[in-house]
MIMIVEX-644444 format. One record per atom (N, C-alpha, C, CB): residue number from 1; residue in three letters; z, x, y. Coordinates in Angstrom, 2 decimals. Each point is the difference from the previous one (the first is absolute). Glycine has a CB too. Layout:
N
- NUM Ala Z X Y
...
END
This chain:
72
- 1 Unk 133.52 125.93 57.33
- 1 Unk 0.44 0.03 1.38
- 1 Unk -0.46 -1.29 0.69
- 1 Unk -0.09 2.55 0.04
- 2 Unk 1.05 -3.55 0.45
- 2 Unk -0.67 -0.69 0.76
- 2 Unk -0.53 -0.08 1.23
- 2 Unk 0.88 -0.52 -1.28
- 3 Unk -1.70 -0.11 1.64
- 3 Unk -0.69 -0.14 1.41
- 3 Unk 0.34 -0.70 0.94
- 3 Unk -1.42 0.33 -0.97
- 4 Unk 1.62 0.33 1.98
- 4 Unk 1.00 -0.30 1.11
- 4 Unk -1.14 -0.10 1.28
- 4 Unk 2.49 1.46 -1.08
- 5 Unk -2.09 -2.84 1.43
- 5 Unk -1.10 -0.47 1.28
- 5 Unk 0.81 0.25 1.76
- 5 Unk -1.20 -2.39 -2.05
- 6 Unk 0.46 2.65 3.20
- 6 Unk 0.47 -0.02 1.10
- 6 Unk -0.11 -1.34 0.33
- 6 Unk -0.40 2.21 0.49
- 7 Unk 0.49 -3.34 -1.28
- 7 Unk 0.16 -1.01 0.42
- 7 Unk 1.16 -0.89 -0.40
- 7 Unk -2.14 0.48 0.25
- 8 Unk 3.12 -1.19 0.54
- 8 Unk 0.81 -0.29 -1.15
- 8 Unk 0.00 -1.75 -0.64
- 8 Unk 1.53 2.23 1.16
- 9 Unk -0.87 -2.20 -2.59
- 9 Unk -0.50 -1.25 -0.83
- 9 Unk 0.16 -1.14 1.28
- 9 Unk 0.95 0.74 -2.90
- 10 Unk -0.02 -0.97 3.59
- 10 Unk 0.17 -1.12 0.46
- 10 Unk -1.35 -0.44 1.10
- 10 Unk 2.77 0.50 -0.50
- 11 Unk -3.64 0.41 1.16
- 11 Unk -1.02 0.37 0.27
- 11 Unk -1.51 -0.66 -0.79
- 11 Unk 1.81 1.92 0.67
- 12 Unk -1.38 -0.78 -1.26
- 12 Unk -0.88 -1.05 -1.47
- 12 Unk -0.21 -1.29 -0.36
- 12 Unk 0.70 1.40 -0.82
- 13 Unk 0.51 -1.39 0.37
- 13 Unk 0.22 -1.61 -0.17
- 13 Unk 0.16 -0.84 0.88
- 13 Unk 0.77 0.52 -1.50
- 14 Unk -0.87 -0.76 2.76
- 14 Unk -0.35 -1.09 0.94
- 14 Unk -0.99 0.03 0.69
- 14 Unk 1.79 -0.26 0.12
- 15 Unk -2.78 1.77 -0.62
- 15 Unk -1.42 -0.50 0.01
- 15 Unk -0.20 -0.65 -0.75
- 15 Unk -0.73 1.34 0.68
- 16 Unk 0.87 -1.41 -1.95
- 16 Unk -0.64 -0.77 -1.14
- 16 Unk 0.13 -1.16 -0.49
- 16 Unk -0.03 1.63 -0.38
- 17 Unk 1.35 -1.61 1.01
- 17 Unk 0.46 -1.64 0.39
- 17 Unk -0.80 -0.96 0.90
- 17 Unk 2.13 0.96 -0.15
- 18 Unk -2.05 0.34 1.36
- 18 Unk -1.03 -1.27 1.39
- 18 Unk -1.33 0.09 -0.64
- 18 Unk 1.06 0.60 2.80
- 19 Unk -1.46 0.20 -3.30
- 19 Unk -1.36 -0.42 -0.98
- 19 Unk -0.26 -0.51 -0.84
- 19 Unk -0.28 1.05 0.40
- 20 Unk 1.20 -1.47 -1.47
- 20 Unk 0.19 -0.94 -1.00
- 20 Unk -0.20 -1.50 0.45
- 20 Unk 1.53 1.72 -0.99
- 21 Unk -0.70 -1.82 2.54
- 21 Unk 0.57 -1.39 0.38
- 21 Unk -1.59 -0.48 0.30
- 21 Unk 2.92 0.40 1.20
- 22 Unk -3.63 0.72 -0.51
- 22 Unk -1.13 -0.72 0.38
- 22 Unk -1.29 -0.30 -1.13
- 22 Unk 0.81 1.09 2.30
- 23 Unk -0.91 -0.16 -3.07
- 23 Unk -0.42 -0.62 -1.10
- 23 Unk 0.27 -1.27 -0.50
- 23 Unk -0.03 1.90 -0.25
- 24 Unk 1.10 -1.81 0.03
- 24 Unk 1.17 -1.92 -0.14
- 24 Unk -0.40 -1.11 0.39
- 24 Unk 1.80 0.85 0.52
- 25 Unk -1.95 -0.05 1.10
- 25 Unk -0.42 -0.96 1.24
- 25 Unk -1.40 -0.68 -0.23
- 25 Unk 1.29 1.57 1.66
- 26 Unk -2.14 -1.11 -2.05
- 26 Unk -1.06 -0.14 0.06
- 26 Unk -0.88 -0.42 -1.71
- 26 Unk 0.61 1.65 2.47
- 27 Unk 0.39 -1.85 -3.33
- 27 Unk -0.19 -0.38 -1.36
- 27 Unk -0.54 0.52 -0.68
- 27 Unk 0.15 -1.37 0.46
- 28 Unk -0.69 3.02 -0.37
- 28 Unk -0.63 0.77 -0.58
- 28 Unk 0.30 0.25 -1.91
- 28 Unk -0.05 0.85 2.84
- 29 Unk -0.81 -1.10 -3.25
- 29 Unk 0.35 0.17 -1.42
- 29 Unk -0.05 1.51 -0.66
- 29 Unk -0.89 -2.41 -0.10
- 30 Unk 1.39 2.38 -0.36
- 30 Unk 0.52 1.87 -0.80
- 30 Unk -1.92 0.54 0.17
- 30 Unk 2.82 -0.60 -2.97
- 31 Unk -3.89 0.38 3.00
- 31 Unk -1.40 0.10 -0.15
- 31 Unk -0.12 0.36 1.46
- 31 Unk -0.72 -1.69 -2.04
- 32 Unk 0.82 0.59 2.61
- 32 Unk -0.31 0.51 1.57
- 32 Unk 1.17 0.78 0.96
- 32 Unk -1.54 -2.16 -0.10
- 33 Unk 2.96 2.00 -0.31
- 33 Unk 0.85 1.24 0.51
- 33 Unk -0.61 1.06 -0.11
- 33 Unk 1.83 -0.81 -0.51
- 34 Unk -1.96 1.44 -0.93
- 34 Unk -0.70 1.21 -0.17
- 34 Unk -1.27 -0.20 0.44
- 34 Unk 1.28 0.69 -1.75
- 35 Unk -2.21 -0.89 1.87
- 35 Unk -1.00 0.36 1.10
- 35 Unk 0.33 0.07 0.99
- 35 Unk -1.23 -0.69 -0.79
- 36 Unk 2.15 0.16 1.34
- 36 Unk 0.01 0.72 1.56
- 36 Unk 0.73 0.88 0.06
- 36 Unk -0.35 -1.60 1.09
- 37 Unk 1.58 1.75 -1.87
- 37 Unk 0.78 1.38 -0.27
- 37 Unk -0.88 1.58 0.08
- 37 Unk 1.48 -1.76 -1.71
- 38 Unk -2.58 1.34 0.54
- 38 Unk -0.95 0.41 -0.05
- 38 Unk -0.78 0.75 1.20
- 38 Unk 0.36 -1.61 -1.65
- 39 Unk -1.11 0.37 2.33
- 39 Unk -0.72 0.05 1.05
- 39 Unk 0.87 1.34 1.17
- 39 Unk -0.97 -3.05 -0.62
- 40 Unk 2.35 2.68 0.80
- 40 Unk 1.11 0.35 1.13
- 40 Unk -0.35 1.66 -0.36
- 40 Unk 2.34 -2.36 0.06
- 41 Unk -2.05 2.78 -1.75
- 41 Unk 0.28 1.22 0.04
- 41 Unk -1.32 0.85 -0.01
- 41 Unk 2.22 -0.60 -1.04
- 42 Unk -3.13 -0.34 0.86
- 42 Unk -1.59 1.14 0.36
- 42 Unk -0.26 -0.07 1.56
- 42 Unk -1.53 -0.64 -2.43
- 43 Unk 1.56 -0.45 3.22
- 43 Unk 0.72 0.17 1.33
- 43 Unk 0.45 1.26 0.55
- 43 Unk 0.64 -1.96 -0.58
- 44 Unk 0.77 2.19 -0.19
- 44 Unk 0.95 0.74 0.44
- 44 Unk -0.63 1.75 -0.22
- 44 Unk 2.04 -2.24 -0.65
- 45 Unk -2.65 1.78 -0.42
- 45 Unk -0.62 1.25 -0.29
- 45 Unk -1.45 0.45 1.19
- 45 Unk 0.93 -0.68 -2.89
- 46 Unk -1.71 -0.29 3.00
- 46 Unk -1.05 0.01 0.53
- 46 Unk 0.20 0.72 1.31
- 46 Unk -0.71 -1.97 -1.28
- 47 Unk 2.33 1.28 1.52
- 47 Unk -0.41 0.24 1.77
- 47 Unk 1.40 1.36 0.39
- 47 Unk -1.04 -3.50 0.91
- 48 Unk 1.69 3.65 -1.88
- 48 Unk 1.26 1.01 -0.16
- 48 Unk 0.16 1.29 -0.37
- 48 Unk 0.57 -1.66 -0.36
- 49 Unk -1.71 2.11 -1.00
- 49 Unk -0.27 0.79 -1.12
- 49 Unk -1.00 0.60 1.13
- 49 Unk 0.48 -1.30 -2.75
- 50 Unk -0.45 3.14 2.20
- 50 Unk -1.03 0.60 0.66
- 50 Unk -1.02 -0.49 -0.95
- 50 Unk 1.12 2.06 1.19
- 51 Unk -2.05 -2.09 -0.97
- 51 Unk -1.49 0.32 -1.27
- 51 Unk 0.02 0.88 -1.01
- 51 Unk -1.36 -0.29 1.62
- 52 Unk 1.67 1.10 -1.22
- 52 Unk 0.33 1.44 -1.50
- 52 Unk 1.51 -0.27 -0.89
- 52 Unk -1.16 2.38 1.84
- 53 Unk 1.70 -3.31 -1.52
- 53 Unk 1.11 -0.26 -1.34
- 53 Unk -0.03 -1.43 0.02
- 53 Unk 1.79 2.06 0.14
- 54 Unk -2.99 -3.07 0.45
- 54 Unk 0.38 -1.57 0.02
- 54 Unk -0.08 0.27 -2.28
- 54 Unk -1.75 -1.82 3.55
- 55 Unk 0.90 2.02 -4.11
- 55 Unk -0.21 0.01 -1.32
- 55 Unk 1.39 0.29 -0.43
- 55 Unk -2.48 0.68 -0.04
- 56 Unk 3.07 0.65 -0.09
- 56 Unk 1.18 0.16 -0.41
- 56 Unk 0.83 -0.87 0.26
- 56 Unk -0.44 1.79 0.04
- 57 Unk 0.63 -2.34 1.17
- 57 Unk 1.24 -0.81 0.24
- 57 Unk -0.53 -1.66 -1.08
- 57 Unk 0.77 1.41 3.25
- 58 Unk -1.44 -1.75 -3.37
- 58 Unk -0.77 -1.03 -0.89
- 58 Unk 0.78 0.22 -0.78
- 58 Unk -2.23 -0.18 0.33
- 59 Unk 1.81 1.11 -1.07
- 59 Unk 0.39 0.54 -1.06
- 59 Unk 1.18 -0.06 0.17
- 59 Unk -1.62 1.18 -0.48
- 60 Unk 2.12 -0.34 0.51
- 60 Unk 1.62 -0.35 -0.09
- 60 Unk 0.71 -1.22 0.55
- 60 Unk 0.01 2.23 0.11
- 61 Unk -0.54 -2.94 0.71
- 61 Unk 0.61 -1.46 -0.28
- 61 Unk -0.48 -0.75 -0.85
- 61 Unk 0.48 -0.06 1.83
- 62 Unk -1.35 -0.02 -3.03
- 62 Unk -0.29 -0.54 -0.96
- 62 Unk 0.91 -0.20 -0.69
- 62 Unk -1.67 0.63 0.21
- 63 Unk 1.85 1.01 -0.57
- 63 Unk 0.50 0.92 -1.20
- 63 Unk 1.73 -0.92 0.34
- 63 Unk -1.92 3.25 -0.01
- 64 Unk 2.34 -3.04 1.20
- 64 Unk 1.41 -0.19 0.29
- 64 Unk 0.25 -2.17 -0.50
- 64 Unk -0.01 2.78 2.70
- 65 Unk -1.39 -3.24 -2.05
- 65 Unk 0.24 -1.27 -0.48
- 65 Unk -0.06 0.13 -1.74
- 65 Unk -1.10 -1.19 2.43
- 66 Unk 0.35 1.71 -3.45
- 66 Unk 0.15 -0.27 -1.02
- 66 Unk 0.74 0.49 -0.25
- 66 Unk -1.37 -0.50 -0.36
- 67 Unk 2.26 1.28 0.62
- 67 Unk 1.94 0.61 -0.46
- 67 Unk 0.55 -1.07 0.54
- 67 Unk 0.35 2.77 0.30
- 68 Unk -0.70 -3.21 0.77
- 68 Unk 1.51 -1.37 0.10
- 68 Unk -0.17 -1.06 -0.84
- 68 Unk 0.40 0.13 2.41
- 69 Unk -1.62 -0.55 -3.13
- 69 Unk -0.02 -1.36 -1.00
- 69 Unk -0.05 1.01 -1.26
- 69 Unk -1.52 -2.34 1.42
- 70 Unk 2.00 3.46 -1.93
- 70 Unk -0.12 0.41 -1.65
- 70 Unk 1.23 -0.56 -0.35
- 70 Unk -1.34 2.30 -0.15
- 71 Unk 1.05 -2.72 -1.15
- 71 Unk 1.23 -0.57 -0.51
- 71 Unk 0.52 1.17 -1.32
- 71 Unk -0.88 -2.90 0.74
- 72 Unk 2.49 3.59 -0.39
- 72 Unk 0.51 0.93 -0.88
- 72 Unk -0.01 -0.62 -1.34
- 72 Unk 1.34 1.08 1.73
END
């Protein structure tokens, strides 16, 4: 069954675009993108996540990043 977001792709994707560009902008190398990618989503967590599921949600965005780089 696939998973169906209340957000839609085009949404998506011109966040990740205007966030890409600024990465771009700023000459960040694949090392320091992801650290701040990084940095953004413990952020997001820190200040978004109740305390009693910030762990779970970790977790499952790990889990979800290492399903998007497995190679079939």
């Amino acid at each position: 069954m696939p998973i169906t977001s209340k957000y839609s792709n085009q949404q998506v994707e011109q966040i990740i675009s205007d966030v890409y560009d600024v990465l771009e902008n700023h000459n960040a190398s694949a090392e320091l993108a992801l650290m701040v990618v990084g940095n953004i989503a413990t952020n997001i967590i820190n200040a978004d996540v109740p305390a009693s599921q910030k762990k779970a949600i970790a977790e499952k965005f790990a889990q979800a990043l290492l399903n998007s780089i497995k190679k079939d």
